[in-house]
ROVEX-880528 format. One record per residue: x, y, z of N, C-alpha, C in turn; residue in one letter; residue number from 0. Coordinates in steps of 0.05 Angstrom, whole numbers, plus 32768, in hexadecimal, padded with zeros to 4 digits. Example, Ala and Ser with C-alpha at 12.3 -4.5 7.8 and 13.67 -1.06 7.14 Angstrom:
// ROVEX-880528
<atom n_X="8108" n_Y="7F8E" n_Z="809C" ca_X="80F6" ca_Y="7FA6" ca_Z="809C" c_X="8108" c_Y="7FBE" c_Z="809C" lose="A" roro="0"/>
<atom n_X="8101" n_Y="7FD3" n_Z="808E" ca_X="8111" ca_Y="7FEB" ca_Z="808F" c_X="8102" c_Y="8001" c_Z="809D" lose="S" roro="1"/>
This chain:
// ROVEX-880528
<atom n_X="852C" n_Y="7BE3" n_Z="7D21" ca_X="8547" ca_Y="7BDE" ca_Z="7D1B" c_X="854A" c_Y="7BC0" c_Z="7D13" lose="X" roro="0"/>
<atom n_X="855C" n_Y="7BBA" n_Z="7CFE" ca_X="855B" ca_Y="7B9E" ca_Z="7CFC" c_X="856F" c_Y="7B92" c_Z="7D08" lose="X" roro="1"/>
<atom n_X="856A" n_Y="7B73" n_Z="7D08" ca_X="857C" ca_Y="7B61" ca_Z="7D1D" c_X="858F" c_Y="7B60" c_Z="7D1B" lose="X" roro="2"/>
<atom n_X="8599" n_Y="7B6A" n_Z="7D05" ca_X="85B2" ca_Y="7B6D" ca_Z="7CFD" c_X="85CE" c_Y="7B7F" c_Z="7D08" lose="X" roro="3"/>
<atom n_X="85B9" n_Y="7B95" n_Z="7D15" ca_X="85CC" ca_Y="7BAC" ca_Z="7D25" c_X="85C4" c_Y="7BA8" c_Z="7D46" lose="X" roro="4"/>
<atom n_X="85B6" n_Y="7B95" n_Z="7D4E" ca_X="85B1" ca_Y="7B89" ca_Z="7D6C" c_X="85D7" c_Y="7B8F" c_Z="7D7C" lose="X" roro="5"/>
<atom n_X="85D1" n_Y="7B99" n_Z="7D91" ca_X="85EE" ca_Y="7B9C" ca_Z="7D9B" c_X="85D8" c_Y="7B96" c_Z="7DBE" lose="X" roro="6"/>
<atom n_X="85F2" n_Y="7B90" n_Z="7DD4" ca_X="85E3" ca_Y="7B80" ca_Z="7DF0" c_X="85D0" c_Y="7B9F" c_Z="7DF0" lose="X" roro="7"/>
<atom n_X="85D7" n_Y="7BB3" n_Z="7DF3" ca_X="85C7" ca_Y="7BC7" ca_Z="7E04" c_X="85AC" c_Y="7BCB" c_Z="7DEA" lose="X" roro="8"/>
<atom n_X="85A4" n_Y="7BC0" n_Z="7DDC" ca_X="8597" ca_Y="7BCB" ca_Z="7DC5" c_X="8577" c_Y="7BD8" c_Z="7DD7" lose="X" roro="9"/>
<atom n_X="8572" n_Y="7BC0" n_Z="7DE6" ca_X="855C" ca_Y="7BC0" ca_Z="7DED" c_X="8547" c_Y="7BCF" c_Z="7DFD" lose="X" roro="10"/>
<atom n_X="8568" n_Y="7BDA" n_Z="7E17" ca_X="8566" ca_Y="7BEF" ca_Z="7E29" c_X="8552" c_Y="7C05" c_Z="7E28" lose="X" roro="11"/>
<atom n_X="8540" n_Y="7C08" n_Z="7E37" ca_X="852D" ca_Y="7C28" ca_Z="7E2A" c_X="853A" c_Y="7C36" c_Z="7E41" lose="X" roro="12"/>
<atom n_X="8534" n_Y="7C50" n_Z="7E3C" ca_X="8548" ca_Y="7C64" ca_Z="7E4E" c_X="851D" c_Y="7C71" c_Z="7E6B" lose="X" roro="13"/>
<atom n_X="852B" n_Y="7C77" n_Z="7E7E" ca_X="851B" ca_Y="7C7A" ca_Z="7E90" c_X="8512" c_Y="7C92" c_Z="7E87" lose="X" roro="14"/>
<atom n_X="84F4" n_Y="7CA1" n_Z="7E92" ca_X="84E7" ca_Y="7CB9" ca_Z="7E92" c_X="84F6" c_Y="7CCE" c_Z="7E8F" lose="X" roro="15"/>
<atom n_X="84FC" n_Y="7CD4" n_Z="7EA8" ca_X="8513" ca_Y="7CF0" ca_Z="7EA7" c_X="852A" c_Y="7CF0" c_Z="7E9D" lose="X" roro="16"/>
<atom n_X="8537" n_Y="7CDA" n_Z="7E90" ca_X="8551" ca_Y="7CE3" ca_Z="7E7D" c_X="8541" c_Y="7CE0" c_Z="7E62" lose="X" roro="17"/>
<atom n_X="852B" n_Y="7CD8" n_Z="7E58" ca_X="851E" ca_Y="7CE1" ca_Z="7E42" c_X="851E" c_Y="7D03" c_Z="7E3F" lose="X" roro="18"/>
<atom n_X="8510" n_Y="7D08" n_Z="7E5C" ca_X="850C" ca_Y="7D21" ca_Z="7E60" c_X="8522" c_Y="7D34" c_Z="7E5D" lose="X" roro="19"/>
<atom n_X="8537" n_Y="7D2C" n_Z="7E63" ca_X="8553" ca_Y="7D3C" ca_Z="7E64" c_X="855E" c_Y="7D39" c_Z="7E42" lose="X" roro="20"/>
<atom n_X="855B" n_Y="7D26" n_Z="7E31" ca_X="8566" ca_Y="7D1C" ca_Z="7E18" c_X="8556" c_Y="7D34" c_Z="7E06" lose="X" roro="21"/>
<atom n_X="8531" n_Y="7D30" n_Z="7E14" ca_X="8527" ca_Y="7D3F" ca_Z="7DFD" c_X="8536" c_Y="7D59" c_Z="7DFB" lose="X" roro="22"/>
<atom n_X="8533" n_Y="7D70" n_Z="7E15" ca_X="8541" ca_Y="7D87" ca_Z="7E19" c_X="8555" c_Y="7D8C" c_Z="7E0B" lose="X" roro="23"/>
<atom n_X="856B" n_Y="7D75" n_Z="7E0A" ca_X="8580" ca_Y="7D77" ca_Z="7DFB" c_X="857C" c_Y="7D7B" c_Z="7DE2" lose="X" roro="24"/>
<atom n_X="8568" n_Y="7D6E" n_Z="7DD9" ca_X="855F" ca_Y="7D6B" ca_Z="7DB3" c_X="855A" c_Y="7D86" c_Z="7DB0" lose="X" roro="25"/>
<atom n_X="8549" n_Y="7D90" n_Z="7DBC" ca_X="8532" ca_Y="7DA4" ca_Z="7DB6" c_X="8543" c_Y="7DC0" c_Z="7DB8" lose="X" roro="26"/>
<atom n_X="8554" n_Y="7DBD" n_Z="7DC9" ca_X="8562" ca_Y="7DD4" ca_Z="7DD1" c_X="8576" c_Y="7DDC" c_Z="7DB5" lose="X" roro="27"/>
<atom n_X="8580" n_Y="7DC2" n_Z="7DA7" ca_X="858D" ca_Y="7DCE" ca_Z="7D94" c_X="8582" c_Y="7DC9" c_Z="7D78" lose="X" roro="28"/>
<atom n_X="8575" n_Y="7DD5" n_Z="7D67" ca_X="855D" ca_Y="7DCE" ca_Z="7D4E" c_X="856E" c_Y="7DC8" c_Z="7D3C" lose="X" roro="29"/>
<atom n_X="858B" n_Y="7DC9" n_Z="7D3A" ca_X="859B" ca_Y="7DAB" ca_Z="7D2D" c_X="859F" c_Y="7D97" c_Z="7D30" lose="X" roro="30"/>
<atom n_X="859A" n_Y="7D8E" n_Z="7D48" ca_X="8592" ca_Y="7D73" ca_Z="7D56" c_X="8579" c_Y="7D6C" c_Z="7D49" lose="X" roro="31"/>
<atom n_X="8566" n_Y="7D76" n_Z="7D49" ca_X="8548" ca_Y="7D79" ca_Z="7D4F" c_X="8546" c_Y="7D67" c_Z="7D33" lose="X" roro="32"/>
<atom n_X="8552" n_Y="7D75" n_Z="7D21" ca_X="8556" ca_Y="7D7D" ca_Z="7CFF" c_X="855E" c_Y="7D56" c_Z="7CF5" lose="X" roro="33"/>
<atom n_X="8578" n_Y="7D57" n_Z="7D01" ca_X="858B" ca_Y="7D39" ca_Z="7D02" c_X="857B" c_Y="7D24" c_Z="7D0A" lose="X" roro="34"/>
<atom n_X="856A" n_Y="7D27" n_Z="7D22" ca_X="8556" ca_Y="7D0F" ca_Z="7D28" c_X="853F" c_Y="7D0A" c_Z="7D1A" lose="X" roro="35"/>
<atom n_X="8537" n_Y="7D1D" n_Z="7D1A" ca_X="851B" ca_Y="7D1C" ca_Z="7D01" c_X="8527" c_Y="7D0E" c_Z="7CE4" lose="X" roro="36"/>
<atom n_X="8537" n_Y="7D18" n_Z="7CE0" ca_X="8545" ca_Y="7D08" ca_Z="7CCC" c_X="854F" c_Y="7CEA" c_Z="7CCB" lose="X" roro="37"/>
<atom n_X="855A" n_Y="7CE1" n_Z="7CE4" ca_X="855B" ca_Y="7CC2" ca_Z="7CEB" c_X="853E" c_Y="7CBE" c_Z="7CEB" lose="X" roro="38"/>
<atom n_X="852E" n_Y="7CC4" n_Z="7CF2" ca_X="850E" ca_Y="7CBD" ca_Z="7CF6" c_X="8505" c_Y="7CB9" c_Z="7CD8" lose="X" roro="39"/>
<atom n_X="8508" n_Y="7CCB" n_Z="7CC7" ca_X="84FB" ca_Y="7CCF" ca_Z="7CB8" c_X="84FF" c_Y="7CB3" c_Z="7CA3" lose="X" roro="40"/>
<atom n_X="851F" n_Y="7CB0" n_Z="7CA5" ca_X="8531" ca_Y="7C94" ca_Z="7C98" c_X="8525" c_Y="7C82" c_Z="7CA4" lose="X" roro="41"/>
<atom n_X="8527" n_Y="7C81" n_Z="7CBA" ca_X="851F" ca_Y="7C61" ca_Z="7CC8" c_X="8503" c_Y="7C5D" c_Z="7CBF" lose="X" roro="42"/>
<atom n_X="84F2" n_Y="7C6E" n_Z="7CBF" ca_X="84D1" ca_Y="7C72" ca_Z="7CBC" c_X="84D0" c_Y="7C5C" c_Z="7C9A" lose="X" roro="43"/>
<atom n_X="84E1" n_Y="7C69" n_Z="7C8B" ca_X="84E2" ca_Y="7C6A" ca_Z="7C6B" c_X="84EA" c_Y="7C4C" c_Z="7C6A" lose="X" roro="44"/>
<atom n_X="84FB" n_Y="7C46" n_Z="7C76" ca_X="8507" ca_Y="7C26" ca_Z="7C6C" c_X="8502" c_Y="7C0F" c_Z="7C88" lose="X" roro="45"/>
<atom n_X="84E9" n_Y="7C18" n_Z="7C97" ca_X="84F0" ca_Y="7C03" ca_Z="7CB5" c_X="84D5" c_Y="7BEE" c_Z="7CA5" lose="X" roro="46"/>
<atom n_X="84CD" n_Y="7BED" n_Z="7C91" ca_X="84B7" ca_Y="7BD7" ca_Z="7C7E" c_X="84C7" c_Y="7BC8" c_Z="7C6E" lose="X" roro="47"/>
<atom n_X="84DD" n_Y="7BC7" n_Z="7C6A" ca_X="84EF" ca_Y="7BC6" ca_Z="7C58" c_X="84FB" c_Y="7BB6" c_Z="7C5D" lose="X" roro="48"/>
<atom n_X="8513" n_Y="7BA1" n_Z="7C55" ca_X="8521" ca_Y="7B95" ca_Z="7C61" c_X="853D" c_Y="7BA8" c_Z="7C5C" lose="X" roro="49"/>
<atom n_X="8541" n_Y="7BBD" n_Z="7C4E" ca_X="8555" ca_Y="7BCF" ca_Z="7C46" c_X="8561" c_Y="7BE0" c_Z="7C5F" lose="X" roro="50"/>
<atom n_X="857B" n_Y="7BDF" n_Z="7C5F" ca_X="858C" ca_Y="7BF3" ca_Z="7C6C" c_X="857D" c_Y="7C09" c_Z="7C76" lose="X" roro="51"/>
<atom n_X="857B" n_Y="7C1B" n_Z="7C89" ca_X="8575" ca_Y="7C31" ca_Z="7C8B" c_X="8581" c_Y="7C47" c_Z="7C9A" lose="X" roro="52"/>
<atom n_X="859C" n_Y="7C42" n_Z="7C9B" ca_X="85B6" ca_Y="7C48" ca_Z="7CA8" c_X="85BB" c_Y="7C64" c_Z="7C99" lose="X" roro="53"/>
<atom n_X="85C1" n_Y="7C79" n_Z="7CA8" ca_X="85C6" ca_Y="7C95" ca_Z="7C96" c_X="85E7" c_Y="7C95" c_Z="7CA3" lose="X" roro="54"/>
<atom n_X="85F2" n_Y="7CA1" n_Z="7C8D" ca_X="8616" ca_Y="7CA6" ca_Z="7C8E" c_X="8616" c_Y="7CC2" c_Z="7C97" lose="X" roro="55"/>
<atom n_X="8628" n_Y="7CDD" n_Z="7C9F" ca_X="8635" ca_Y="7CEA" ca_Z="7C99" c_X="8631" c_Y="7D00" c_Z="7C7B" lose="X" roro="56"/>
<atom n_X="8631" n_Y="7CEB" n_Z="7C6D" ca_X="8629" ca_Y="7CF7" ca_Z="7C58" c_X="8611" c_Y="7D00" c_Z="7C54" lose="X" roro="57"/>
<atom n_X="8608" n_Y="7CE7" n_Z="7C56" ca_X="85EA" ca_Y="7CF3" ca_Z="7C52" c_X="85D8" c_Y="7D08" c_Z="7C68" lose="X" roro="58"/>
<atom n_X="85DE" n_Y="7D0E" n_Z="7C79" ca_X="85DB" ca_Y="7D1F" ca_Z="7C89" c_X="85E3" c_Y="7D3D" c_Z="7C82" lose="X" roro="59"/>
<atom n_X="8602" n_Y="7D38" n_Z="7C6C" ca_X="8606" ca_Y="7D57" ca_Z="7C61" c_X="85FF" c_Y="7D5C" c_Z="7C45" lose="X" roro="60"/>
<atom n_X="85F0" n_Y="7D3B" n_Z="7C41" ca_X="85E6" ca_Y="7D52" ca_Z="7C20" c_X="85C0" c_Y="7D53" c_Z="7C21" lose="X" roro="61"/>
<atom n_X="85BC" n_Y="7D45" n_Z="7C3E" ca_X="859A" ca_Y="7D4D" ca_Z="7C3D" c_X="8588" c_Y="7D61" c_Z="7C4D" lose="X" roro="62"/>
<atom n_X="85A6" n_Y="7D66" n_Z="7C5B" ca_X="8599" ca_Y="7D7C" ca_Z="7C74" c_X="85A0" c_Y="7D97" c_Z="7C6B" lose="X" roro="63"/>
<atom n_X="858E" n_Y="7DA4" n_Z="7C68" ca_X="8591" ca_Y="7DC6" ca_Z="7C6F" c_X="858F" c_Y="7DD3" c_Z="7C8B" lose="X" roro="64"/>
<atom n_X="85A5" n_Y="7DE1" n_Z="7C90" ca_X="85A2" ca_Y="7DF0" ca_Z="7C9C" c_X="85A7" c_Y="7E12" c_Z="7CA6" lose="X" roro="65"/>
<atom n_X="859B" n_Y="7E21" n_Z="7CB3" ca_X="859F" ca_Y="7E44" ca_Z="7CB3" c_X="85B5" c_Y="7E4A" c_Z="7CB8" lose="X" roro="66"/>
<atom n_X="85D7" n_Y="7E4B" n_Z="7CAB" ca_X="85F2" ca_Y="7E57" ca_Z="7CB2" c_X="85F5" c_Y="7E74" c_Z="7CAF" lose="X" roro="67"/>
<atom n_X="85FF" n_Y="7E89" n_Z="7CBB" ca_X="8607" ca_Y="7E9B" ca_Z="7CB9" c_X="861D" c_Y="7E96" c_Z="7CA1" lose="X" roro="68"/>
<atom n_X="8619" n_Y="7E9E" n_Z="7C86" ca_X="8627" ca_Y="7EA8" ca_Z="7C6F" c_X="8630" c_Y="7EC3" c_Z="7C72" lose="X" roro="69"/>
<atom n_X="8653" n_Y="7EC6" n_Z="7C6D" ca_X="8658" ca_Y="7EE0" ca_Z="7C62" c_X="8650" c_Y="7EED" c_Z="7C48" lose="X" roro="70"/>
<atom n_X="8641" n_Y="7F03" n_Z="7C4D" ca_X="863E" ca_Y="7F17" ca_Z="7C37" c_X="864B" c_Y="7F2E" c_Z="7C2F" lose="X" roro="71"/>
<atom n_X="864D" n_Y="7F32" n_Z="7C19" ca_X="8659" ca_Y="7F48" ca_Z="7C0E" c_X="864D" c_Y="7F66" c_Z="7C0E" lose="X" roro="72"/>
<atom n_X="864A" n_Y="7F73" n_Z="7C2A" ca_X="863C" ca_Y="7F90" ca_Z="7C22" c_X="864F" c_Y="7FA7" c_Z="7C1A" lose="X" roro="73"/>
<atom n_X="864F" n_Y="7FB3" n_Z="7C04" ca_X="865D" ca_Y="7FCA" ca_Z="7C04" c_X="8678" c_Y="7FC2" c_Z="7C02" lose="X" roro="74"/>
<atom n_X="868B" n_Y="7FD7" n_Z="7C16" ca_X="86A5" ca_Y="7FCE" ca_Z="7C16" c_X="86AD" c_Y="7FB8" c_Z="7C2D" lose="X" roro="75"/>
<atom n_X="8696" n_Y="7FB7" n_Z="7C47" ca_X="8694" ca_Y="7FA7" ca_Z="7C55" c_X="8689" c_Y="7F8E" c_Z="7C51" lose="X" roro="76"/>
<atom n_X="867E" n_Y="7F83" n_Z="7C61" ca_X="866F" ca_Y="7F60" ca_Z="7C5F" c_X="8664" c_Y="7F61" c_Z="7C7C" lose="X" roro="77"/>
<atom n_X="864D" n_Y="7F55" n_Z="7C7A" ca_X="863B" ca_Y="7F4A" ca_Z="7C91" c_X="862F" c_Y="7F2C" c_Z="7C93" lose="X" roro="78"/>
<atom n_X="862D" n_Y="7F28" n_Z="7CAA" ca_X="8620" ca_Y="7F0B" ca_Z="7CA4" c_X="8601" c_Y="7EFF" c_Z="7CA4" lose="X" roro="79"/>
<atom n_X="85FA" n_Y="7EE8" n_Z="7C8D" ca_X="85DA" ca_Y="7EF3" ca_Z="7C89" c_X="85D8" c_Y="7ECC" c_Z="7C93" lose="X" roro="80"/>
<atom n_X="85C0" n_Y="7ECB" n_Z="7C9D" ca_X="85B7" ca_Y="7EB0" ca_Z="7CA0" c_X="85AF" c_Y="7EA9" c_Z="7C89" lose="X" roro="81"/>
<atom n_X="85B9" n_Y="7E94" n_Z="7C77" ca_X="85AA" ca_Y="7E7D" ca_Z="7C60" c_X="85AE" c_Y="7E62" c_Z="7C61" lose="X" roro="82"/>
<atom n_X="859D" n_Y="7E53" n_Z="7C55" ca_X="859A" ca_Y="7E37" ca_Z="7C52" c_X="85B0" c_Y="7E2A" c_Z="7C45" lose="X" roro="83"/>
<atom n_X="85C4" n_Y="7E16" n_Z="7C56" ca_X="85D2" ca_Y="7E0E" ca_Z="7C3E" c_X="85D2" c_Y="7DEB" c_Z="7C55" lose="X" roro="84"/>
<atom n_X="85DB" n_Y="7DDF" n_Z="7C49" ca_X="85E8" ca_Y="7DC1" ca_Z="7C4A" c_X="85FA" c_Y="7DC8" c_Z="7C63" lose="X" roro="85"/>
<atom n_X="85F0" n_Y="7DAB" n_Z="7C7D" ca_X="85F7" ca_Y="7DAB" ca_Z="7C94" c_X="861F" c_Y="7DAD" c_Z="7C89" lose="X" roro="86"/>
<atom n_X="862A" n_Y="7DB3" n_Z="7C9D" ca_X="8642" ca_Y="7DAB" ca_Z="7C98" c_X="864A" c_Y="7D8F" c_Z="7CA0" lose="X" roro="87"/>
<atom n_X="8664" n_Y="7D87" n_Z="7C9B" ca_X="866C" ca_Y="7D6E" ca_Z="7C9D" c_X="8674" c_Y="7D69" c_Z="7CBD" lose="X" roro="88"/>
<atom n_X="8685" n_Y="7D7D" n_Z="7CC7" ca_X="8688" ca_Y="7D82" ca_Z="7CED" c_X="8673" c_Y="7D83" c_Z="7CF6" lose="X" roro="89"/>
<atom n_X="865D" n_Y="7D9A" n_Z="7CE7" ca_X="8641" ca_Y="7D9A" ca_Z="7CFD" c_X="862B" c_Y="7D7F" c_Z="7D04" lose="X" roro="90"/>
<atom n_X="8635" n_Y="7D79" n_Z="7CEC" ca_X="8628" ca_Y="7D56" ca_Z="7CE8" c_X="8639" c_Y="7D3E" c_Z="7CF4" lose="X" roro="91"/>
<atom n_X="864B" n_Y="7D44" n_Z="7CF5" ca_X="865F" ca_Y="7D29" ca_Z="7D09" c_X="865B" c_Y="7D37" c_Z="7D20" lose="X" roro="92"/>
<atom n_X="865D" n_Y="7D4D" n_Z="7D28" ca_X="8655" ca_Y="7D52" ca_Z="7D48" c_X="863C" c_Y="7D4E" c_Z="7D52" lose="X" roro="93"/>
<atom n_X="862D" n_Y="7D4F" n_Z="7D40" ca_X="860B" ca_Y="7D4D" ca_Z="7D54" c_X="8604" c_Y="7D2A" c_Z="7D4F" lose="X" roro="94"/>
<atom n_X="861A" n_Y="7D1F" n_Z="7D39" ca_X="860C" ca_Y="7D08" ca_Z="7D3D" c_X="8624" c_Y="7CF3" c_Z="7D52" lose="X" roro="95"/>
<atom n_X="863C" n_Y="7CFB" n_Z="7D57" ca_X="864B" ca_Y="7CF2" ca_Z="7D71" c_X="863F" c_Y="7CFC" c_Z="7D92" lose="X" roro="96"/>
<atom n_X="8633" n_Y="7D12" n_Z="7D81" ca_X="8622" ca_Y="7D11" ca_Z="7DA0" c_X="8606" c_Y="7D0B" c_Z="7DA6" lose="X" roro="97"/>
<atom n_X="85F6" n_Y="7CFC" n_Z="7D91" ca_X="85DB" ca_Y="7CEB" ca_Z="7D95" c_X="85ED" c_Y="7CD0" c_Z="7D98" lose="X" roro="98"/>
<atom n_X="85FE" n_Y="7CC2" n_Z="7D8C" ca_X="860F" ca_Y="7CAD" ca_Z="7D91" c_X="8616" c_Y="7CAC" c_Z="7DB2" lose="X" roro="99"/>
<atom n_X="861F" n_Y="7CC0" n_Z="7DB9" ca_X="8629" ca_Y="7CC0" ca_Z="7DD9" c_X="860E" c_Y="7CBC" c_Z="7DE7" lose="X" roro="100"/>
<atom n_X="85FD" n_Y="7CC9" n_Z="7DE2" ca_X="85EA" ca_Y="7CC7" ca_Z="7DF0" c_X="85DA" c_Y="7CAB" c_Z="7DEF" lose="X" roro="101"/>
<atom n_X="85DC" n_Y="7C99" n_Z="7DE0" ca_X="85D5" ca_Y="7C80" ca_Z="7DD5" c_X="85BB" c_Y="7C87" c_Z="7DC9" lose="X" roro="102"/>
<atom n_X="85B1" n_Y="7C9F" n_Z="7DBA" ca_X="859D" ca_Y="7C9D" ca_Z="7DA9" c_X="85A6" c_Y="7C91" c_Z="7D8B" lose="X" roro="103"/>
<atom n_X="85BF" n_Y="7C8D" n_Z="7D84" ca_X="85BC" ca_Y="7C7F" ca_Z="7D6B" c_X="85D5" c_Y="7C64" c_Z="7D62" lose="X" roro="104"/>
<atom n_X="85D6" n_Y="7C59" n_Z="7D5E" ca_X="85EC" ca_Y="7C3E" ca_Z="7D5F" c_X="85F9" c_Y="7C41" c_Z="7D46" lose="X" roro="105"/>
<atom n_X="860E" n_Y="7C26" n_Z="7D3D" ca_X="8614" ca_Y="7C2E" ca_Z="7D26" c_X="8618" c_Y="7C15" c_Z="7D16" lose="X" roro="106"/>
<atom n_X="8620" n_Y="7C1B" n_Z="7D03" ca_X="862C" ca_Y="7BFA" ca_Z="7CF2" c_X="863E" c_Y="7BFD" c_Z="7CE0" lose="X" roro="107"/>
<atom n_X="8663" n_Y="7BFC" n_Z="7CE2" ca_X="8675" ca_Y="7C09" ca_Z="7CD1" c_X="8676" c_Y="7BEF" c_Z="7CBD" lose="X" roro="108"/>
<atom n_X="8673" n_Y="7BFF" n_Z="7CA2" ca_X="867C" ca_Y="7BF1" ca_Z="7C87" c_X="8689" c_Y="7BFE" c_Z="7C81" lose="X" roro="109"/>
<atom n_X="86A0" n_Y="7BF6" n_Z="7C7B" ca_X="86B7" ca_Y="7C08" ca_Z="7C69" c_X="86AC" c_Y="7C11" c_Z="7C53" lose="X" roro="110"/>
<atom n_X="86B3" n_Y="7C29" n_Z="7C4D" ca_X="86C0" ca_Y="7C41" ca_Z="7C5C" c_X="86B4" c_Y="7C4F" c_Z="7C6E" lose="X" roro="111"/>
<atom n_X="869C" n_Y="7C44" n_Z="7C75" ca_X="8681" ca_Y="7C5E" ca_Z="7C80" c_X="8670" c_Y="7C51" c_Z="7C9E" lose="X" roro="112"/>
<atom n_X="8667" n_Y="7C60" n_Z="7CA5" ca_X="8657" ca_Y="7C55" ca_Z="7CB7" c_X="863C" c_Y="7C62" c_Z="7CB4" lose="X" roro="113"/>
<atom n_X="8629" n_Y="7C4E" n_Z="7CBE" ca_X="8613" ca_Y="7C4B" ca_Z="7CB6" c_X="860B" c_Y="7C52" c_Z="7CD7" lose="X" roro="114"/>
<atom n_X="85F1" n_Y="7C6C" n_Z="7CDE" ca_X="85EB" ca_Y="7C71" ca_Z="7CF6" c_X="85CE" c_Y="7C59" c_Z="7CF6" lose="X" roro="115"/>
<atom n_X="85C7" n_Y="7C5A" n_Z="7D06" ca_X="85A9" ca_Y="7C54" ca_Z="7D0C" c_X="859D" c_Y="7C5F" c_Z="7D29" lose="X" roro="116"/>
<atom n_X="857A" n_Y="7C62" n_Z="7D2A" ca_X="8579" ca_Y="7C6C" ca_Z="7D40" c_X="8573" c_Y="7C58" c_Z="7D51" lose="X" roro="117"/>
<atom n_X="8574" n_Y="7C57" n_Z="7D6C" ca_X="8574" ca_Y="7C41" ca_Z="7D80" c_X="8553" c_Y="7C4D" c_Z="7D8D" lose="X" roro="118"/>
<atom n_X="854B" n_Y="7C3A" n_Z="7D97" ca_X="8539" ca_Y="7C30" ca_Z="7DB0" c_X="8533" c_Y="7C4E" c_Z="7DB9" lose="X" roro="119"/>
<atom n_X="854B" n_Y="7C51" n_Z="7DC5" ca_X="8545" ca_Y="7C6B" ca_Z="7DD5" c_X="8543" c_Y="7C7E" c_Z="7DCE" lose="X" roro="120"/>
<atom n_X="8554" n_Y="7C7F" n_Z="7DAD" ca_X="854F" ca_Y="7C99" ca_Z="7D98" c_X="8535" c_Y="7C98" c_Z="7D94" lose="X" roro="121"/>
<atom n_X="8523" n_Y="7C88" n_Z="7D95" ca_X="8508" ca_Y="7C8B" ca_Z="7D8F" c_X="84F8" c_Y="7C92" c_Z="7D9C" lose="X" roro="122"/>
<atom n_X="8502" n_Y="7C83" n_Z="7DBF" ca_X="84F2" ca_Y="7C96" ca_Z="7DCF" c_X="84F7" c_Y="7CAE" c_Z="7DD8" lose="X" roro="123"/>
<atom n_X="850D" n_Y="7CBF" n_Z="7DD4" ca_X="8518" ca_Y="7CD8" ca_Z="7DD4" c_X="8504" c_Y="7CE6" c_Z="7DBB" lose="X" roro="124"/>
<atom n_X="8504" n_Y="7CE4" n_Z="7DA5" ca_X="84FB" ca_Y="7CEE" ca_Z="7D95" c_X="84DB" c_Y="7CF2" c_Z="7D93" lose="X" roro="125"/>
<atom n_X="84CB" n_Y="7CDC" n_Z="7D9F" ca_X="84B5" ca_Y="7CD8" ca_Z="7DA3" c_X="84A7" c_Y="7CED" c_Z="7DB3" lose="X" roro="126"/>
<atom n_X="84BB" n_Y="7CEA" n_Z="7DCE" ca_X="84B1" ca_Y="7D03" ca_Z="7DEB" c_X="84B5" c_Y="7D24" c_Z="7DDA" lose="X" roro="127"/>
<atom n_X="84CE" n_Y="7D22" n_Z="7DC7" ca_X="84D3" ca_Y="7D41" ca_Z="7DB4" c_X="84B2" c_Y="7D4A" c_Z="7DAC" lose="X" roro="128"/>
<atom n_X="84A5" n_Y="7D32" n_Z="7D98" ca_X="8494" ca_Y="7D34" ca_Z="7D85" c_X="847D" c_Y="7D35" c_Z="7D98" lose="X" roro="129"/>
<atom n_X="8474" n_Y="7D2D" n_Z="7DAE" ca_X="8458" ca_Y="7D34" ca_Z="7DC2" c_X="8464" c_Y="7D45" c_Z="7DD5" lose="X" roro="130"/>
<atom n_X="8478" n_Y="7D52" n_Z="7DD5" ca_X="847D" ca_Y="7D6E" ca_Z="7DE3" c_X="8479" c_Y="7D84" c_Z="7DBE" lose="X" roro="131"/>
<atom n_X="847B" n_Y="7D7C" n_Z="7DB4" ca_X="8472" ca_Y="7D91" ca_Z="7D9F" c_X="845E" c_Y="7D99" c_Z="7D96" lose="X" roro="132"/>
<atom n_X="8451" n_Y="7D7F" n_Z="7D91" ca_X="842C" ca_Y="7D7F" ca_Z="7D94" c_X="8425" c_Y="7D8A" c_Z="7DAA" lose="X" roro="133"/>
<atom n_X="8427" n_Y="7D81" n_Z="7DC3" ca_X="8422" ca_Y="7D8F" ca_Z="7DD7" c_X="8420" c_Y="7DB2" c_Z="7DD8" lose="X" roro="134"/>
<atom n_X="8435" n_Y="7DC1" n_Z="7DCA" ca_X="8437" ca_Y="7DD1" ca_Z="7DC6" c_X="8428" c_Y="7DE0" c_Z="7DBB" lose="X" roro="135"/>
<atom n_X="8427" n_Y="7DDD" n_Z="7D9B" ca_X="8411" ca_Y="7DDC" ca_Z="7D8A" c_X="83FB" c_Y="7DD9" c_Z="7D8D" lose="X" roro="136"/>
<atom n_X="83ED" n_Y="7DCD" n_Z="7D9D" ca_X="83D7" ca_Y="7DCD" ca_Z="7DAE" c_X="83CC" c_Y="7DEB" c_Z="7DBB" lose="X" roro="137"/>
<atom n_X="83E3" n_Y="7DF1" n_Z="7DCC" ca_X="83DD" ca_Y="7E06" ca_Z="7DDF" c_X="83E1" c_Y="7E1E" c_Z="7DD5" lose="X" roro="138"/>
């Protein structure tokens, strides 16, 4: 993160077992899972850089896919089918007000938008995700 988004708690790392409790939380919902990998993937791309690497709102609903139940048209009825489409705009302000609550990601408002970033502890949250998945994969 650059020095620029430094706030007092920046530094804080979060203890073992609320890592442990944060990962659960990620893993448990694979649009979480989806949203962080995605901060990761940003921060990864521009942390050599001296460039921004702050994702908005937006960009979260025009890069993420994800599986919605779509209505379909069968017959004279309709059913609902799982397809890929573009996170929504609520499902993306809710999962990222609640990695915010949790202090996995900080922010930096420029009018009109705010710019997320992931924190300290978003990294070590995400980290324990990625060697509990290997781990997995392993076995």
């Amino acid at each position: 993160m650059a020095d620029e988004f430094q706030y007092d708690y920046a530094d804080v790392l979060l203890a073992p077992d609320i890592i442990s409790i944060f990962a659960d939380i990620i893993q448990d919902d694979p649009d979480n899972l989806i949203v962080m990998k995605y901060f990761i993937d940003i921060h990864n791309l521009y942390k050599s850089s001296r460039e921004s690497a702050g994702v908005t709102i937006n960009d979260l609903v025009e890069n993420i896919q994800v599986d919605r139940r779509v209505k379909v048209k069968k017959g004279k009825g309709f059913t609902f089918e799982k397809h890929p489409t573009n996170m929504s705009r609520q499902q993306a302000s809710r999962i990222v007000d609640r990695l915010f609550s949790m202090s996995l990601l900080s922010y930096k408002a420029k009018t009109p938008y705010k710019y997320y970033f992931i924190t300290v502890r978003g990294a070590q949250v995400i980290k324990e995700v990625y060697n509990r998945m290997q781990l997995k994969e392993r076995n």
